[in-house]
C-alpha positions in Angstrom: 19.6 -9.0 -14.6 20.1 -6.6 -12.2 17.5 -3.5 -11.5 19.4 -0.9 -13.2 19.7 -2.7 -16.3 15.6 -3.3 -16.2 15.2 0.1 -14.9 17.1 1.1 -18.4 14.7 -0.8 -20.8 12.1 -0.2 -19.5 12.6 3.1 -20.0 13.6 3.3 -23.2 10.5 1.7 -24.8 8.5 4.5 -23.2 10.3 6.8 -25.8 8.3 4.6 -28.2 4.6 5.9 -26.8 5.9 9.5 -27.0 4.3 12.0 -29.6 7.2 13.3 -31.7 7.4 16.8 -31.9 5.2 17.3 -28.3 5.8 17.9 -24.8 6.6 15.5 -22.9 5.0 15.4 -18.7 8.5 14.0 -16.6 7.5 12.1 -13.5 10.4 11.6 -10.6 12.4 9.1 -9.7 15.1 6.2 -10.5 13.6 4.7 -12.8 12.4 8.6 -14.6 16.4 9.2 -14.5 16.4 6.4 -16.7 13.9 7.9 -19.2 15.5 11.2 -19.1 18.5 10.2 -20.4 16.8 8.2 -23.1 15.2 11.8 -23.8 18.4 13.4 -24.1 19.2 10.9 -27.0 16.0 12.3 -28.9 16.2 15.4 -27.6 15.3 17.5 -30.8 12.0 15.5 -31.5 10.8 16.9 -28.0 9.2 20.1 -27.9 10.0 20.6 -24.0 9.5 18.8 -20.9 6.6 19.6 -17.9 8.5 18.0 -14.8 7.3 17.0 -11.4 9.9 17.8 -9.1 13.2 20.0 -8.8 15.4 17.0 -9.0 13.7 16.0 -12.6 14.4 19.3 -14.0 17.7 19.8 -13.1 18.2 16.3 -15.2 16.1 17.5 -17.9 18.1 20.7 -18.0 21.5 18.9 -18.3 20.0 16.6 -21.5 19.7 19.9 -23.1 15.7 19.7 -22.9 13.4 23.2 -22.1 12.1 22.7 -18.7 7.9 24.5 -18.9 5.4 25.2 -16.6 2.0 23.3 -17.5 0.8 27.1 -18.3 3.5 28.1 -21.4 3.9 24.2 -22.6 -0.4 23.8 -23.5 -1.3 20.2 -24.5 0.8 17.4 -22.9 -0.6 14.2 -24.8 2.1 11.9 -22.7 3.3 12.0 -18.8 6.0 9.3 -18.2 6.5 8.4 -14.5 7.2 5.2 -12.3 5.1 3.8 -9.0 6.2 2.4 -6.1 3.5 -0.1 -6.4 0.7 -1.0 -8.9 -2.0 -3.2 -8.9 -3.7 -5.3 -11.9 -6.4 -2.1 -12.1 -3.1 -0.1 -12.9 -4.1 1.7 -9.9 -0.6 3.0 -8.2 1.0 4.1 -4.7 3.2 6.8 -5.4 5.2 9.6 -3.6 8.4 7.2 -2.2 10.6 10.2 -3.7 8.1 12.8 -2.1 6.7 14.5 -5.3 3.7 13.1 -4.9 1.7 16.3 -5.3 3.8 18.0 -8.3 3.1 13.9 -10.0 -0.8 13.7 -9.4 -1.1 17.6 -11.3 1.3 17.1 -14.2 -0.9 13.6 -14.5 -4.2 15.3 -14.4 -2.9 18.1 -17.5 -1.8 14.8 -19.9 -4.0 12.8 -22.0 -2.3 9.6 -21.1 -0.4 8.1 -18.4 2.6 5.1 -19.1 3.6 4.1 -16.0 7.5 2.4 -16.7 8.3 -0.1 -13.8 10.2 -3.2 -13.3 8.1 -6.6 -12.2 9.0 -6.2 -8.3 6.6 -3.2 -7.9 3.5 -5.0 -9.2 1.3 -6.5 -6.2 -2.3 -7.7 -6.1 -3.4 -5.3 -3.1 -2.2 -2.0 -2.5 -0.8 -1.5 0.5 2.7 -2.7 1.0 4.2 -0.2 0.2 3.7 2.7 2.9 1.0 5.2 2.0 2.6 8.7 1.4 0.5 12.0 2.3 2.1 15.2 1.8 0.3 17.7 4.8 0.3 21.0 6.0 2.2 21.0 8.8 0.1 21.8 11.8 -2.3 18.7 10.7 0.6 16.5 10.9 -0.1 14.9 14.5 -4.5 15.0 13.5 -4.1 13.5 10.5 -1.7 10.6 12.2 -4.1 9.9 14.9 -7.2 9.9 12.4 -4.6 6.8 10.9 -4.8 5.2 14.4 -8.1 5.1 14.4 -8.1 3.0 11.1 -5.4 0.9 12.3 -2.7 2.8 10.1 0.6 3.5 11.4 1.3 7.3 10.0 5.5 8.5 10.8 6.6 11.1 10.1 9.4 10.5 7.2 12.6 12.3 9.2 14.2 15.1 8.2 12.2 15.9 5.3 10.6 18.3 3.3 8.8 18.5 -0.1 9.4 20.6 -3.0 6.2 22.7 -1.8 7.7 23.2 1.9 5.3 20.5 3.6 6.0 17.0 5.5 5.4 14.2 4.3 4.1 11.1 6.7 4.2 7.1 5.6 1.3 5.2 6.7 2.2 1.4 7.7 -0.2 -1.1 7.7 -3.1 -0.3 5.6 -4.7 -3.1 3.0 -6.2 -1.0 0.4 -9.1 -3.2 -1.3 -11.0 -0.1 -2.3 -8.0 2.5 -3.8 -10.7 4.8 -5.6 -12.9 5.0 -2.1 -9.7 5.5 0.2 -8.3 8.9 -2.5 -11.8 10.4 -2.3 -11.8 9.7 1.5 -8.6 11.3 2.3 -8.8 14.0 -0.3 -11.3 15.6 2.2 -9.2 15.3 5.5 -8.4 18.6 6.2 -4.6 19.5 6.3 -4.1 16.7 3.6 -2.6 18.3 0.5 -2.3 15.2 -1.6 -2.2 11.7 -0.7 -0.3 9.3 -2.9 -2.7 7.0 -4.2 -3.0 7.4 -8.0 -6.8 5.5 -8.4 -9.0 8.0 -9.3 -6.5 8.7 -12.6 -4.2 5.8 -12.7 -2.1 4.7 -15.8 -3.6 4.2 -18.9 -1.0 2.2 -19.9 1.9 0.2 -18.0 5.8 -0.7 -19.7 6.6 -3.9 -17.1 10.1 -5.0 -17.5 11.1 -8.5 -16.2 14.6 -10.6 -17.3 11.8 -12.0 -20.2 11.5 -8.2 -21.7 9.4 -5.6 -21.8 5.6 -6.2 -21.3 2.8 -3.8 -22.1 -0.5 -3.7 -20.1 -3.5 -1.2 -20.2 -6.6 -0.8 -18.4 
């Protein structure tokens, strides 16, 4: 079974933990794509969408779905969105498709957050995957030699830019045994505008699709 097809049913039982009749919080993504479409399908039992990123919208928009700021849509009891890794706390890295920051508010307006991945992105430790931080841009070079100093490898990802107009710079290296500690720690760096570590509010509940099915998890 290849990742598409797991990318696809996993998405489609996320439709199942949506309030009918609500807005709906749209993370970013492949596997998001997925879900959109799936939302397109149920369109009229979706009040309107809060997305997290340009790309998302402009999907949302072609299903035929109203695209709201988190100001006009009010409650959002759902947010729907994948991770580049998670670990058995459902704590996540996120931010691979840089909309890391756009993510991390539409998260903290929803009740609830399913995460929808396939199997390959669930790891014991944080850490493999490269640490995103969205910055301002004159903090770019501090902020990667504060890294250094930790033993993190921060680059700059090339060419570049986020929705909000910032860089973004993947830290290599780093074995994250305390996820909560390390988002509190970096949240006060100055010149960080959001790093990608989803720990403080991780999922509430996780859709993990495998060639076996779809499994549910929650915290």
């Amino acid at each position: 079974m290849n990742h598409d097809t797991l990318k696809q049913a996993v998405a489609r039982a996320a439709v199942d933990h949506l309030v009918p009749g609500a807005v709906v919080g749209v993370g970013s993504g492949s596997t998001v794509g997925f879900f959109i479409a799936e939302l397109g399908r149920i369109r009229d039992r979706v009040a309107g969408a809060v997305s997290s990123s340009e790309k998302s919208s402009e999907l949302l928009r072609a299903q035929g779905i109203r695209v709201l700021t988190i100001d006009e849509a009010g409650p959002i009891p759902v947010y729907v969105d994948g991770a580049d890794e998670i670990d058995p706390g459902l704590r996540m890295i996120k931010g691979g498709g840089g909309a890391l920051t756009r993510e991390k508010i539409v998260a903290a307006a929803a009740d609830r957050f399913v995460c929808i991945v396939d199997a390959s992105k669930q790891v014991p430790v944080l850490g493999r995957f490269p640490l995103p931080l969205e910055v301002i841009p004159m903090a770019q070079g501090l902020v990667a030699r504060w890294f250094a100093q930790m033993g993190g490898d921060a680059r700059p990802r090339a060419g570049y830019l986020t929705d909000n107009g910032n860089p973004i710079l993947d830290v290599h290296g780093l074995r994250i045994d305390d996820p909560v500690g390390l988002e509190t720690e970096l949240n006060q760096w100055p010149g960080v505008v959001t790093v990608g570590l989803f720990a403080r509010r991780g999922a509430d509940l996780v859709l993990v699709a495998d060639p076996a099915g779809v499994r549910t998890q929650t915290r």
